[in-house]
N, C-alpha and C positions, 0 to 999 in steps of 0.2 A: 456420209456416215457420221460425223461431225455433228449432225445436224441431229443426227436419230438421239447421239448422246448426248447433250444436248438436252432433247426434247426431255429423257428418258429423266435424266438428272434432275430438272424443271419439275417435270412430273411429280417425280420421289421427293423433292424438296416440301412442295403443294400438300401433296398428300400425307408426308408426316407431319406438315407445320398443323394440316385441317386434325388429322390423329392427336394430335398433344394437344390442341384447340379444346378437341369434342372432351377429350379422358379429364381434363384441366373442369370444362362444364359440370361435367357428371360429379366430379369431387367435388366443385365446391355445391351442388344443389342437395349432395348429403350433406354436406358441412352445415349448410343453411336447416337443413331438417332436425338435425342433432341440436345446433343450437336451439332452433324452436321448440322443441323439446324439452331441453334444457330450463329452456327460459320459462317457459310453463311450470314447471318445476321447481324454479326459485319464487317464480310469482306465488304460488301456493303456498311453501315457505315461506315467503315474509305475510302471505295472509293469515298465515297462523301465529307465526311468531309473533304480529301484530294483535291479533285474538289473547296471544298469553301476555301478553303486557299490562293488555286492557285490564283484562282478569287479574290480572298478578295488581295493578293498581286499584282496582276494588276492597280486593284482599285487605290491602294495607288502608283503605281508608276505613275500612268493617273494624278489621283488628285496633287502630287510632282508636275507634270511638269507644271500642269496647275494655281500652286501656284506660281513656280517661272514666270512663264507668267507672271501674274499677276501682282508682283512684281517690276518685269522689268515693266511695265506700271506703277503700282504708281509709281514709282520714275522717269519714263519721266514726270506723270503727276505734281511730284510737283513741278520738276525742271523748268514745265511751268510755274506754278502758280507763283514760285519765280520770274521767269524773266519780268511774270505781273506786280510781285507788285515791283519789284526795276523801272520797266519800270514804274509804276504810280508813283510813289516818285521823280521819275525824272522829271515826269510833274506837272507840276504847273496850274490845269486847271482854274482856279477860276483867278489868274493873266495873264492867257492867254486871258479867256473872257473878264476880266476887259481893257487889252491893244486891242486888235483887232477881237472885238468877230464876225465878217462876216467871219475874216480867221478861227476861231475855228468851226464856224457854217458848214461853207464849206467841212474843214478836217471831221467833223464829219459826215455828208451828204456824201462824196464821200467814206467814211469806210461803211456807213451804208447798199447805193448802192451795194458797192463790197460783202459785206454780203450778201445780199438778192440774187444777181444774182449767188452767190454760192450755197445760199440753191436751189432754183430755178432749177441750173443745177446737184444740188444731186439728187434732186426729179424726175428727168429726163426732164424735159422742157428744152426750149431753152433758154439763157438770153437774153432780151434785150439790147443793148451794149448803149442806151441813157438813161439819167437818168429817174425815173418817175415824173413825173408834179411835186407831192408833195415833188422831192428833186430838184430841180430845185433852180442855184444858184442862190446866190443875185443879184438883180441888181445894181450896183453902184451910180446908177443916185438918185433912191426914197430911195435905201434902204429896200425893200419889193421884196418875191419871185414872179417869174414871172407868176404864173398860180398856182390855185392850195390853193388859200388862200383869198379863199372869204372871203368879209367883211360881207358880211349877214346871214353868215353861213348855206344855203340851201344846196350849194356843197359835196360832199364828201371829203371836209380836214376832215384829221386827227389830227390836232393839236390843241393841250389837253392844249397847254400856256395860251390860253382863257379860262373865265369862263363865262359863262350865267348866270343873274341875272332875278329873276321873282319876281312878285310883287304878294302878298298874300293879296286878299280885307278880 
């Protein structure tokens, strides 16, 4: 009987070591699934994350170039702005009006024309190449522009040197 117990115990032994064996296989061939999974997963993930790098480095080489663009413009623009202001320092406009204010009127009238007929031809129109009424030069004889500067002010002048005074009963 020894023998049967034994045999029996032998058996039980077999048969649980083969049970923990098989249960041991099956866990880790999820375990393997999960991680392949997984892994798949992170591969994707750094293949993106790789994709926004790239991108995110574009970015900044785009942004770079469009910085020093930029750059190179501020520094035309303030190289203008300087040559404005040594160019106004040089003029003396208030001694200019005070000695021959028709020729400063004039200078400034024939700048103001060539202004407009530039916007004018930005905007796509045609310019007129005669000046308009309202710049229309002096006349030497009165001293007054030629059209354009009504004294009753019904006209469409535009100039603001006047003021209208009204009387409040």
């Amino acid at each position: 009987m020894l023998k049967v117990y034994v045999m029996i115990l032998v058996l039980s032994i077999v048969t649980g070591t083969g049970y923990i064996a098989y249960s041991e296989y099956k866990d880790m061939q999820e375990r393997i699934g999960v991680l392949r999974e997984n892994n798949a997963k992170l591969e994707v993930a750094v293949d993106t994350a790789n994709a926004s790098m790239d991108l995110m480095k574009d970015e900044i080489a785009k942004n770079q170039e469009l910085m020093n663009e930029l750059s190179a413009e501020l520094q035309k623009a303030e190289q203008y702005g300087d040559d404005l202001r040594n160019k106004l320092r040089q003029l003396d406009l208030v001694q200019d009006a005070i000695k021959d204010a028709a020729k400063l009127e004039g200078k400034m009238n024939g700048a103001t024309a060539k202004l407009w007929r530039s916007i004018i031809a930005d905007t796509g129109g045609t310019p007129d190449p005669n000046l308009p009424e309202w710049l229309q030069p002096i006349q030497p004889t009165t001293g007054t522009t030629s059209k354009g500067s009504d004294t009753d002010r019904k006209g469409s002048d535009t100039d603001s040197s006047k003021t209208e005074t009204s009387t409040v009963n």
